[in-house]
PyMOL Python script that loads the backbone (N, CA, C, O; Angstrom):
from pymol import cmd

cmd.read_pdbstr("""\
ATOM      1  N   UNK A   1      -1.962   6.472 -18.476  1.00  0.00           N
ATOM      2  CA  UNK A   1      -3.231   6.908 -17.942  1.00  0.00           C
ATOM      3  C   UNK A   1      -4.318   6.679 -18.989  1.00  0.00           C
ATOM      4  O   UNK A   1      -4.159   6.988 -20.170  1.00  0.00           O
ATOM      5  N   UNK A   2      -5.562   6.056 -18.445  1.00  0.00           N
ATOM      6  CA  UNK A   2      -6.434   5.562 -19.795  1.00  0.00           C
ATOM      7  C   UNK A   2      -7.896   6.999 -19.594  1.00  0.00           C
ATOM      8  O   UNK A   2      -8.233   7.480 -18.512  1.00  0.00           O
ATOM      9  N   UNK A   3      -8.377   7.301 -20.706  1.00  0.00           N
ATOM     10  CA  UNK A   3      -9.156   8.364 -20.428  1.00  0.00           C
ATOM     11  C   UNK A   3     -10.591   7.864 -20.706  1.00  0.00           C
ATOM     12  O   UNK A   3     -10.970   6.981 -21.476  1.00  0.00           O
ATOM     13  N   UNK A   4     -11.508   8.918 -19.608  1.00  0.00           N
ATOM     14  CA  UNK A   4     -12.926   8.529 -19.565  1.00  0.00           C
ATOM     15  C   UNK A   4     -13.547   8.062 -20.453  1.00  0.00           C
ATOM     16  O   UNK A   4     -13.639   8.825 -21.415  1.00  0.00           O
ATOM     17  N   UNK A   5     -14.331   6.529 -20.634  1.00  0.00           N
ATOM     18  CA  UNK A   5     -14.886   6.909 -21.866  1.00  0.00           C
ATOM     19  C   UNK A   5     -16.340   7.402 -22.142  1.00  0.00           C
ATOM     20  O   UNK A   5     -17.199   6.846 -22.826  1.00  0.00           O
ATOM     21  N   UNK A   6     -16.414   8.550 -21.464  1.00  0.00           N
ATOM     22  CA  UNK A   6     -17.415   9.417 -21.747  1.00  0.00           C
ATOM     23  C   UNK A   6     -16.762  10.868 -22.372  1.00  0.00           C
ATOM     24  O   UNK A   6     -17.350  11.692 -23.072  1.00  0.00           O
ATOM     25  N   UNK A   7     -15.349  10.906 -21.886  1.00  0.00           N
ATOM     26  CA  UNK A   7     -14.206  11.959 -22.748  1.00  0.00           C
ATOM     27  C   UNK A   7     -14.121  11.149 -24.008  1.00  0.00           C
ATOM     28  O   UNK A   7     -14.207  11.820 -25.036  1.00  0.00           O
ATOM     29  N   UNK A   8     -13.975   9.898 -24.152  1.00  0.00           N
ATOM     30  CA  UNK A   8     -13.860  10.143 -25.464  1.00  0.00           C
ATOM     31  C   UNK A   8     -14.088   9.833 -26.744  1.00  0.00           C
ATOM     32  O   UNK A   8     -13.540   9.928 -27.842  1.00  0.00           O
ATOM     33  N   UNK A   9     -15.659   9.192 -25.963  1.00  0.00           N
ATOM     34  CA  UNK A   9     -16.725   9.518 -26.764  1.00  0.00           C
ATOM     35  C   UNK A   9     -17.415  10.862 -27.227  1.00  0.00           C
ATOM     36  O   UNK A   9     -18.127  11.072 -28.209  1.00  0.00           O
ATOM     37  N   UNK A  10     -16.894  11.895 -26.001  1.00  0.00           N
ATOM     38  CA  UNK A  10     -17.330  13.539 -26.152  1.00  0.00           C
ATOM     39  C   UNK A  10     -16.249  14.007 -27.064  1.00  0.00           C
ATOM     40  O   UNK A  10     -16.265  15.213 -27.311  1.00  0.00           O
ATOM     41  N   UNK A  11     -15.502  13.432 -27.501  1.00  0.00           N
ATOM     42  CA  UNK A  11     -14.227  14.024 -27.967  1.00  0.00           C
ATOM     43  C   UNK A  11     -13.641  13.359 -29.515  1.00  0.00           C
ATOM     44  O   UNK A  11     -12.539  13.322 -30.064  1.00  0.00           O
ATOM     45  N   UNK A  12     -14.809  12.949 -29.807  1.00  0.00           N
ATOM     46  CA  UNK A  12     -14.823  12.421 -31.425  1.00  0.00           C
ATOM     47  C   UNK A  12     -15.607  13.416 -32.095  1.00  0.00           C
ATOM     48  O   UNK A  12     -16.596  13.841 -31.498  1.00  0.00           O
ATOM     49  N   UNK A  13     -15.212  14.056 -33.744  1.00  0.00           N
ATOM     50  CA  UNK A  13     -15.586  15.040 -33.898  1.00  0.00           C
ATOM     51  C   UNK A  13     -17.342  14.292 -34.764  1.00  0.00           C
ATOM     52  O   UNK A  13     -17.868  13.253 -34.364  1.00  0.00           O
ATOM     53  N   UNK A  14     -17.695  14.833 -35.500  1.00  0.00           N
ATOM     54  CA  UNK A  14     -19.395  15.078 -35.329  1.00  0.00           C
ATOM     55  C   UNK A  14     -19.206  14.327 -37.086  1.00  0.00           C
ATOM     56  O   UNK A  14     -18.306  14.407 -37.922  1.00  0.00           O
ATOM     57  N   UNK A  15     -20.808  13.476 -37.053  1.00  0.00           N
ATOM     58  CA  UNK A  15     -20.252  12.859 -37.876  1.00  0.00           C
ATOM     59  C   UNK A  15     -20.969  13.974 -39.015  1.00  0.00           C
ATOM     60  O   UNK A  15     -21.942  14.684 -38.762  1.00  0.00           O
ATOM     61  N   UNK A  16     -20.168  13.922 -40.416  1.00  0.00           N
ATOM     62  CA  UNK A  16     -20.517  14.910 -41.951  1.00  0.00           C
ATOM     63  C   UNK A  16     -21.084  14.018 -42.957  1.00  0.00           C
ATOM     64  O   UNK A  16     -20.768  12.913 -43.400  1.00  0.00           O
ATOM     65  N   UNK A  17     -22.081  14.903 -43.187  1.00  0.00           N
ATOM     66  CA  UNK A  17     -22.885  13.833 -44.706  1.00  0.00           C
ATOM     67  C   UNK A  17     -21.860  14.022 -45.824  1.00  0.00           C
ATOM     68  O   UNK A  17     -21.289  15.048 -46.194  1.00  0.00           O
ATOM     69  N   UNK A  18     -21.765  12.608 -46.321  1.00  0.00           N
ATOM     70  CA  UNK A  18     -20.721  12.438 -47.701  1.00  0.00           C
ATOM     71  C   UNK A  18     -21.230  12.952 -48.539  1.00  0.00           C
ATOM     72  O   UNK A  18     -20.571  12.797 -49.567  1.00  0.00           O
ATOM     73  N   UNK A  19     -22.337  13.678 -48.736  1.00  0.00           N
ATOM     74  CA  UNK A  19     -23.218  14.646 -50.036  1.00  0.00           C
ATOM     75  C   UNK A  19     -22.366  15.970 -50.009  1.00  0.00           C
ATOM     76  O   UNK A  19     -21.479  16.464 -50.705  1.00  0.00           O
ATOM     77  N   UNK A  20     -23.306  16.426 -48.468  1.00  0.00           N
ATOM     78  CA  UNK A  20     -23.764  17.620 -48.365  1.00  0.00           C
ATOM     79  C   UNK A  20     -22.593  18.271 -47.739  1.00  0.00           C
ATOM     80  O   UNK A  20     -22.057  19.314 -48.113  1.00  0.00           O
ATOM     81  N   UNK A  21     -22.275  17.542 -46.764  1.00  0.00           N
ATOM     82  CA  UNK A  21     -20.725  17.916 -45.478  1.00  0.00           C
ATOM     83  C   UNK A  21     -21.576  18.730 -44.541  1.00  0.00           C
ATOM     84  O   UNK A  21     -20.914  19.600 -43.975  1.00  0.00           O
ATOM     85  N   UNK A  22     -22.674  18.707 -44.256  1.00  0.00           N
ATOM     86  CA  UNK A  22     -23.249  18.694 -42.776  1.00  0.00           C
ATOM     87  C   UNK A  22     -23.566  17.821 -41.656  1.00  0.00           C
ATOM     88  O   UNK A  22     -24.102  16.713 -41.642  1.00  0.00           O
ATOM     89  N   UNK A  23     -23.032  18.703 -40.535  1.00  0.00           N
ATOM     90  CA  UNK A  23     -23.377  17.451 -39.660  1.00  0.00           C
ATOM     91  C   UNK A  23     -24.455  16.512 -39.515  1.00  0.00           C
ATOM     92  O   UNK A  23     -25.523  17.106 -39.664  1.00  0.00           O
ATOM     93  N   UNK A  24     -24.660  14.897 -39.213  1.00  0.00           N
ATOM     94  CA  UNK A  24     -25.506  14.398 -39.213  1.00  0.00           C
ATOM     95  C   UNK A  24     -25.725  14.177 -37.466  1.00  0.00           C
ATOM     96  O   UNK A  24     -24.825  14.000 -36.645  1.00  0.00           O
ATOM     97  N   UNK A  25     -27.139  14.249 -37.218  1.00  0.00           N
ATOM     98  CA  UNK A  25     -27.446  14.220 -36.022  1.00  0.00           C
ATOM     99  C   UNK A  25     -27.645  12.558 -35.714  1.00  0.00           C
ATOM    100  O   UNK A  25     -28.415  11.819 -36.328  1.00  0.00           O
ATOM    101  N   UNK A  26     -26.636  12.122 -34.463  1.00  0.00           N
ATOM    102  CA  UNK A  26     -26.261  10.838 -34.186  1.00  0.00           C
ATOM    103  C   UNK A  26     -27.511  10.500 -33.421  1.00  0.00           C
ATOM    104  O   UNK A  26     -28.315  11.146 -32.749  1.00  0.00           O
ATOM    105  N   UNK A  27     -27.390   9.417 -33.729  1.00  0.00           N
ATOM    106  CA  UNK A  27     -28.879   8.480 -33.331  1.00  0.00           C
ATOM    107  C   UNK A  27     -28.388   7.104 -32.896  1.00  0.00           C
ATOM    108  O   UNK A  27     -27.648   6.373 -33.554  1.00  0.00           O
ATOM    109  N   UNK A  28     -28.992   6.814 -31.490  1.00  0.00           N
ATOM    110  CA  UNK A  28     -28.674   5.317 -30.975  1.00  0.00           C
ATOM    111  C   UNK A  28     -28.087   4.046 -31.928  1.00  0.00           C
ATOM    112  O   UNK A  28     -26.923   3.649 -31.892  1.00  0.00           O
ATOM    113  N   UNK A  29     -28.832   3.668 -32.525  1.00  0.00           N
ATOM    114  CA  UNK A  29     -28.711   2.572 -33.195  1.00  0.00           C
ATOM    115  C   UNK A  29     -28.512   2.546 -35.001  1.00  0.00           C
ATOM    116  O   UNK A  29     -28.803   1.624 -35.763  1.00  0.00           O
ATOM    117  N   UNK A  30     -27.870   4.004 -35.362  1.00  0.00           N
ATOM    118  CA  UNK A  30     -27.951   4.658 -36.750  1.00  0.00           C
ATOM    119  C   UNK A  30     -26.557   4.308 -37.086  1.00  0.00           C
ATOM    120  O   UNK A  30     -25.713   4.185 -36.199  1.00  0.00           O
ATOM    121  N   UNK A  31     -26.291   4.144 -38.321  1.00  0.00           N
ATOM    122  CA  UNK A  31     -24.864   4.128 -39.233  1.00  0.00           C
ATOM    123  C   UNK A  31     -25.167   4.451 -40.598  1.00  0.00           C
ATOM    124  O   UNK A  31     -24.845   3.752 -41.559  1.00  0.00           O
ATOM    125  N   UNK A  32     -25.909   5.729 -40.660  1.00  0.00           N
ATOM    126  CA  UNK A  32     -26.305   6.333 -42.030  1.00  0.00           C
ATOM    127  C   UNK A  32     -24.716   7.194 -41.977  1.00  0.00           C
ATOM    128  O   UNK A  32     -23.881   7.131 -41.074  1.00  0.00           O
ATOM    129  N   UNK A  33     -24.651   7.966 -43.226  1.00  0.00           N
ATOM    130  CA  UNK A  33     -23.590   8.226 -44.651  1.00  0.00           C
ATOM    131  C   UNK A  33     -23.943   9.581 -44.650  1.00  0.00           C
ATOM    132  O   UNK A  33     -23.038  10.367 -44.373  1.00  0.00           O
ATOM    133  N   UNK A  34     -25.069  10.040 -44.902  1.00  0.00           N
ATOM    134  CA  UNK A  34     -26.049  10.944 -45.499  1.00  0.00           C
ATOM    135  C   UNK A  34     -26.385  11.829 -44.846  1.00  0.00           C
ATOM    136  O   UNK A  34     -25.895  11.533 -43.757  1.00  0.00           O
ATOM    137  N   UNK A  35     -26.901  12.762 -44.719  1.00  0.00           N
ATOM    138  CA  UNK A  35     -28.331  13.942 -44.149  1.00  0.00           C
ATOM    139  C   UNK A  35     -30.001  13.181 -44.489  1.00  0.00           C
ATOM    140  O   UNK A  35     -30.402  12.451 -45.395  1.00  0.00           O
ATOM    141  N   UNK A  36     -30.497  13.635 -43.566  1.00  0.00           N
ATOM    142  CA  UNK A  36     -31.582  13.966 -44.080  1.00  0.00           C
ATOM    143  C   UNK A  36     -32.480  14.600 -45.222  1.00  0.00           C
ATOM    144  O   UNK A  36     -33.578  14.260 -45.664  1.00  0.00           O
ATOM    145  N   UNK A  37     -31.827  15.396 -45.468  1.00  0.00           N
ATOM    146  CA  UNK A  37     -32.081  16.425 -46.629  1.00  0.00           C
ATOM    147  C   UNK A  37     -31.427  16.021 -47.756  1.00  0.00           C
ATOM    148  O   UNK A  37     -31.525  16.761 -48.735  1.00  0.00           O
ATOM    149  N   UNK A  38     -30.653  14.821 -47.869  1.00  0.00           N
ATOM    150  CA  UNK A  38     -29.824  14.551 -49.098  1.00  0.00           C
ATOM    151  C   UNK A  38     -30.744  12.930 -49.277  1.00  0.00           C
ATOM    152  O   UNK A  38     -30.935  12.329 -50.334  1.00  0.00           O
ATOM    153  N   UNK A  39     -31.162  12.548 -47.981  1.00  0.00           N
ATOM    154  CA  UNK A  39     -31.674  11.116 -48.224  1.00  0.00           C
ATOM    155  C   UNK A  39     -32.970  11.387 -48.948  1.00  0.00           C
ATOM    156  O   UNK A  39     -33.344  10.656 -49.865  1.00  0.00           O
ATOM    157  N   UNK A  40     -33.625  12.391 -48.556  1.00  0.00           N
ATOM    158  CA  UNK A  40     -35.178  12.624 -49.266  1.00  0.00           C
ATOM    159  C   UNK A  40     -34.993  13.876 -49.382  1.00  0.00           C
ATOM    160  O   UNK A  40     -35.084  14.636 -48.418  1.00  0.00           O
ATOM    161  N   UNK A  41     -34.653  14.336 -50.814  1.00  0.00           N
ATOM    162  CA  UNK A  41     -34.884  15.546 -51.514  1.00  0.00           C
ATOM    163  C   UNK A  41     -36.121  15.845 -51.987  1.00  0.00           C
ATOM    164  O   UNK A  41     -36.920  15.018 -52.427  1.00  0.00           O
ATOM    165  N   UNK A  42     -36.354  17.455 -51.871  1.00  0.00           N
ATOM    166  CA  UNK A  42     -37.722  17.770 -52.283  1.00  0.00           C
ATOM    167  C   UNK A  42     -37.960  17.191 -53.574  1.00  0.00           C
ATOM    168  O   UNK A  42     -37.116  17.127 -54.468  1.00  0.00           O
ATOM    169  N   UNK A  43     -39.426  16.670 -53.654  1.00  0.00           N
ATOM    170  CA  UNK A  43     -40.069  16.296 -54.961  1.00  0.00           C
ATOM    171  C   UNK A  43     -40.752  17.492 -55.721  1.00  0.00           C
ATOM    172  O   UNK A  43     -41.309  17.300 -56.802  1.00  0.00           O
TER     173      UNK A  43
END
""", "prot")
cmd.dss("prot")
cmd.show_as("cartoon", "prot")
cmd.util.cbc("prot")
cmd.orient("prot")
């Protein structure tokens, strides 16, 4: 039996910044590593 692939794309876990280990919020056309907050730290 082959499963939805909207299951299992829903069913991959969330991607983690290699810094920080928070989730990074997935974006269409993105293959960042990082956070936000780790890519541009306060000055």
């Amino acid at each position: 039996m082959m499963i939805n692939v909207l299951e299992f794309f829903q069913s991959l876990p969330k991607r983690k910044c290699q810094k920080c280990g928070h989730d990074i919020t997935e974006q269409a056309d993105c293959y960042i590593n990082i956070c936000e907050k780790c890519d541009h730290p306060a000055r």
